[in-house]
ChimeraX commands (.cxc) that place a marker at each C-alpha (Angstrom):
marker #1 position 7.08,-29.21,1.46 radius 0.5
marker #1 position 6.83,-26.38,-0.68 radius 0.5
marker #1 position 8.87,-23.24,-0.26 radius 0.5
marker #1 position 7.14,-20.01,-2.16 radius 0.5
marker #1 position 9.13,-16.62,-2.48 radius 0.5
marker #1 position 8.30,-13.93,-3.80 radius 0.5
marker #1 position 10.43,-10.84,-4.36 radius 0.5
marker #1 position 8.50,-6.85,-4.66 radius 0.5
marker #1 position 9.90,-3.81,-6.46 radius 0.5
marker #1 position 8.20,-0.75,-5.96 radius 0.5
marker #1 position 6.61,0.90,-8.44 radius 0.5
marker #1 position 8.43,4.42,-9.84 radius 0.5
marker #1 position 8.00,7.28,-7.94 radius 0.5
marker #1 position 6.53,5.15,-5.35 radius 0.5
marker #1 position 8.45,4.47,-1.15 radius 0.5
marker #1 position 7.42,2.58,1.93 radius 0.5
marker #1 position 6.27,6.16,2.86 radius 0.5
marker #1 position 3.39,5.69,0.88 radius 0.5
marker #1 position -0.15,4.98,2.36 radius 0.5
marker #1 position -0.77,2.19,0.03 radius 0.5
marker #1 position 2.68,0.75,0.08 radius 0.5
marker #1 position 2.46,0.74,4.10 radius 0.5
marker #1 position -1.41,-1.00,3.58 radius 0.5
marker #1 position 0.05,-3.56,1.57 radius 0.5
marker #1 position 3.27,-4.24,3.79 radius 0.5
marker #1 position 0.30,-4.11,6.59 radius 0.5
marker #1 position -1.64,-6.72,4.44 radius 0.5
marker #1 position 1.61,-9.27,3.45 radius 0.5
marker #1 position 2.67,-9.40,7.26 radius 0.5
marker #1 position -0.91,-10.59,8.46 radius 0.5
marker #1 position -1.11,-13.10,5.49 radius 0.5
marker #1 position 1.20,-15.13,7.89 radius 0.5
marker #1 position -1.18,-15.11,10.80 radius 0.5
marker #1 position -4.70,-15.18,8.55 radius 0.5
marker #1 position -3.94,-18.32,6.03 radius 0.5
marker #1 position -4.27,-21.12,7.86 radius 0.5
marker #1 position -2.36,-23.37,5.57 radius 0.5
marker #1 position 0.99,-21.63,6.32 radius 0.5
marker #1 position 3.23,-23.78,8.11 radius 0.5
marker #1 position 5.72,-20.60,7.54 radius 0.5
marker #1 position 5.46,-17.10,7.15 radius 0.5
marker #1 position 8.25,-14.08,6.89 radius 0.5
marker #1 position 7.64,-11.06,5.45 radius 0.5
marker #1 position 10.19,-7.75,5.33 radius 0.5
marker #1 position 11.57,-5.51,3.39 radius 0.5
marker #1 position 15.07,-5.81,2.19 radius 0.5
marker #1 position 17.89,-4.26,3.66 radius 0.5
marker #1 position 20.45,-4.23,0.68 radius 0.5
marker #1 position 20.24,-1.34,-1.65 radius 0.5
marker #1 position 21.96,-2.78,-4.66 radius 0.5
marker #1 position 20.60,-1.44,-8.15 radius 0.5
marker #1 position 19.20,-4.89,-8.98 radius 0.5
marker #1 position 17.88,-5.37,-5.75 radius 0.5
marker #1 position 13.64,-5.70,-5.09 radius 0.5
marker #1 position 12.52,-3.79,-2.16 radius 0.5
marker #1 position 9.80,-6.83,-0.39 radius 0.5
marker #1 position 10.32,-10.22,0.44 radius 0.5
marker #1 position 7.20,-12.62,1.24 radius 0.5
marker #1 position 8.67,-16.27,2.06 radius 0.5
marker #1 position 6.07,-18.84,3.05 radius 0.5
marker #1 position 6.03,-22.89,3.57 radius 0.5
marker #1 position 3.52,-25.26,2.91 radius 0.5
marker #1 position 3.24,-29.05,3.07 radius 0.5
marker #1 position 1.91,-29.39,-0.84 radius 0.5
marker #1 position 0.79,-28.91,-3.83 radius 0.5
marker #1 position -2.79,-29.16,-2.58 radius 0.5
marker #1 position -1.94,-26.25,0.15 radius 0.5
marker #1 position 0.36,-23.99,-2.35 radius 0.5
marker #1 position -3.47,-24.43,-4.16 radius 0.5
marker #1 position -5.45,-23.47,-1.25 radius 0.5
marker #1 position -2.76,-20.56,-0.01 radius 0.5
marker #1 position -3.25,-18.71,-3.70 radius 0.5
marker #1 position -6.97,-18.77,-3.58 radius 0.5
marker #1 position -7.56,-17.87,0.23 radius 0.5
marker #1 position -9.67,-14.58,0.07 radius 0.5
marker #1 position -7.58,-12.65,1.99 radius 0.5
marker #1 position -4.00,-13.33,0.21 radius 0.5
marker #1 position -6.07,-12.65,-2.84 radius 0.5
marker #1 position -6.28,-9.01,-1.18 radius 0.5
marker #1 position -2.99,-8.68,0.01 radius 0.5
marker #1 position -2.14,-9.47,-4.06 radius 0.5
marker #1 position -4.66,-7.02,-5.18 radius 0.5
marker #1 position -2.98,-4.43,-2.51 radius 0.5
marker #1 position 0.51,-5.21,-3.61 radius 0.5
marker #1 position -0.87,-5.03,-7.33 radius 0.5
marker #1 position -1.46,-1.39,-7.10 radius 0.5
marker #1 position 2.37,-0.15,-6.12 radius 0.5
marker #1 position 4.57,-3.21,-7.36 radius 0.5
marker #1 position 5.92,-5.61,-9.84 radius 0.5
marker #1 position 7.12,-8.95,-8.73 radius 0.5
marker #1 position 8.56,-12.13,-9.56 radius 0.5
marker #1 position 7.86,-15.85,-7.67 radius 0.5
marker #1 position 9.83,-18.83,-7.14 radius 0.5
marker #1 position 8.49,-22.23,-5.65 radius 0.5
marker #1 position 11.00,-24.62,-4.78 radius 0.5
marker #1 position 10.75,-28.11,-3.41 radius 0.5
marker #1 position 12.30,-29.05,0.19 radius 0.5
marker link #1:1,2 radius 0.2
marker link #1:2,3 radius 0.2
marker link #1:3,4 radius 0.2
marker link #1:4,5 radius 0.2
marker link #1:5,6 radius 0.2
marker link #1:6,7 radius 0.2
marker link #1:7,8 radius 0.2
marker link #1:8,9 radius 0.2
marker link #1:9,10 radius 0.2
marker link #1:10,11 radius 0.2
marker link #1:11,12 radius 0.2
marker link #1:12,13 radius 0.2
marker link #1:13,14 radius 0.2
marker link #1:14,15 radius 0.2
marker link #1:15,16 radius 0.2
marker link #1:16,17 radius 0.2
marker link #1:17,18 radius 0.2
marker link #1:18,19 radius 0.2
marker link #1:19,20 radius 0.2
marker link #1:20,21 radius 0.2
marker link #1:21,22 radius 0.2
marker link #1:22,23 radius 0.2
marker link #1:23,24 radius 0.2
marker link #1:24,25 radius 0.2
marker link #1:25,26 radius 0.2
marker link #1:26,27 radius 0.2
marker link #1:27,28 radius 0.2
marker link #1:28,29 radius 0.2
marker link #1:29,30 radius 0.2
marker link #1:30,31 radius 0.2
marker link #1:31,32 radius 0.2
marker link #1:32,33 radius 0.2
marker link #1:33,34 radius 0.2
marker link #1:34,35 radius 0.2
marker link #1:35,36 radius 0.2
marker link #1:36,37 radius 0.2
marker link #1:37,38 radius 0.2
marker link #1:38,39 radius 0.2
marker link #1:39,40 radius 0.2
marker link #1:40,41 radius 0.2
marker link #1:41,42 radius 0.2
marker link #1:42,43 radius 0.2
marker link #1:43,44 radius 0.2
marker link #1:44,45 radius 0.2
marker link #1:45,46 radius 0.2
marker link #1:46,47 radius 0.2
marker link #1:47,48 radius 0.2
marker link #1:48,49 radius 0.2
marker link #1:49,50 radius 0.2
marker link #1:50,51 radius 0.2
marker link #1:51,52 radius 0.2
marker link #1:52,53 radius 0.2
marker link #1:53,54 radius 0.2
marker link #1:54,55 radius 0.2
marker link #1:55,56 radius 0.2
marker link #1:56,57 radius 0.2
marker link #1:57,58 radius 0.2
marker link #1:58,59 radius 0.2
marker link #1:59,60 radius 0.2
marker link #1:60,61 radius 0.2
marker link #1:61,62 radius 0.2
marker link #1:62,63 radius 0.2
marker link #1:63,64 radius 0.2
marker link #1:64,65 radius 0.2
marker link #1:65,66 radius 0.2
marker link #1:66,67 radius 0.2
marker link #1:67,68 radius 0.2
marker link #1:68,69 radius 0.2
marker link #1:69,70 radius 0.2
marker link #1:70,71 radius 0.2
marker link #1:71,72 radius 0.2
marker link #1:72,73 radius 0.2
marker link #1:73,74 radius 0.2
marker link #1:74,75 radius 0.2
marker link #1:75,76 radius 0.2
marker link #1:76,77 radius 0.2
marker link #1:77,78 radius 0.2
marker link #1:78,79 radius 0.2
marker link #1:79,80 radius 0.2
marker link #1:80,81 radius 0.2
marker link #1:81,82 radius 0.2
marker link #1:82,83 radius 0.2
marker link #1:83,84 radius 0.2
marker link #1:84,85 radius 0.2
marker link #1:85,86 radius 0.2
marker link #1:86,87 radius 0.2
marker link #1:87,88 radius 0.2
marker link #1:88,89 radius 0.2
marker link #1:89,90 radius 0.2
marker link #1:90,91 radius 0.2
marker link #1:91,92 radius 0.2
marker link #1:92,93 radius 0.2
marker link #1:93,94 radius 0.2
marker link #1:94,95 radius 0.2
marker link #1:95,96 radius 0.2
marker link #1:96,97 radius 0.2
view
């Protein structure tokens, strides 16, 4: 199994207020339900507001390397990244269980 994480900071200037921030919280929630090799999904923003904190969490589980594969290509995550590309930075982690 394959844990991926991966943590959002908002761009400057930019809050959950925002139409395209809310689109691509919108889009990251439903990538849970749409990507059918998702054994896993959470999705949230984060409650702590520590300076070094990032503002959106997406944590998903998958049996493999073959389905990690599959789960980055799937058309519609590859919207959710193109949505989250326009009002973020962000940083991944995949970890081994």
């Amino acid at each position: 199994m394959i844990r991926h994480i991966v943590l959002f900071k908002l761009n400057p200037g930019l809050s959950f207020d925002d139409p395209q921030v809310r689109e691509a919280e919108q889009m990251a929630e439903a990538v849970g339900q749409k990507v059918s090799v998702l054994k896993y999904w959470q999705a949230g923003r984060n409650i702590s507001d520590r300076p070094m904190a990032y503002d959106y969490v997406v944590i998903g589980l998958v049996s493999g390397a073959d389905d990690l594969e599959k789960y980055m290509y799937d058309p519609f995550h590859q919207e959710a990244i193109q949505a989250w590309r326009g009002v973020s930075t962000w940083v991944i982690a995949d970890i081994a269980e």
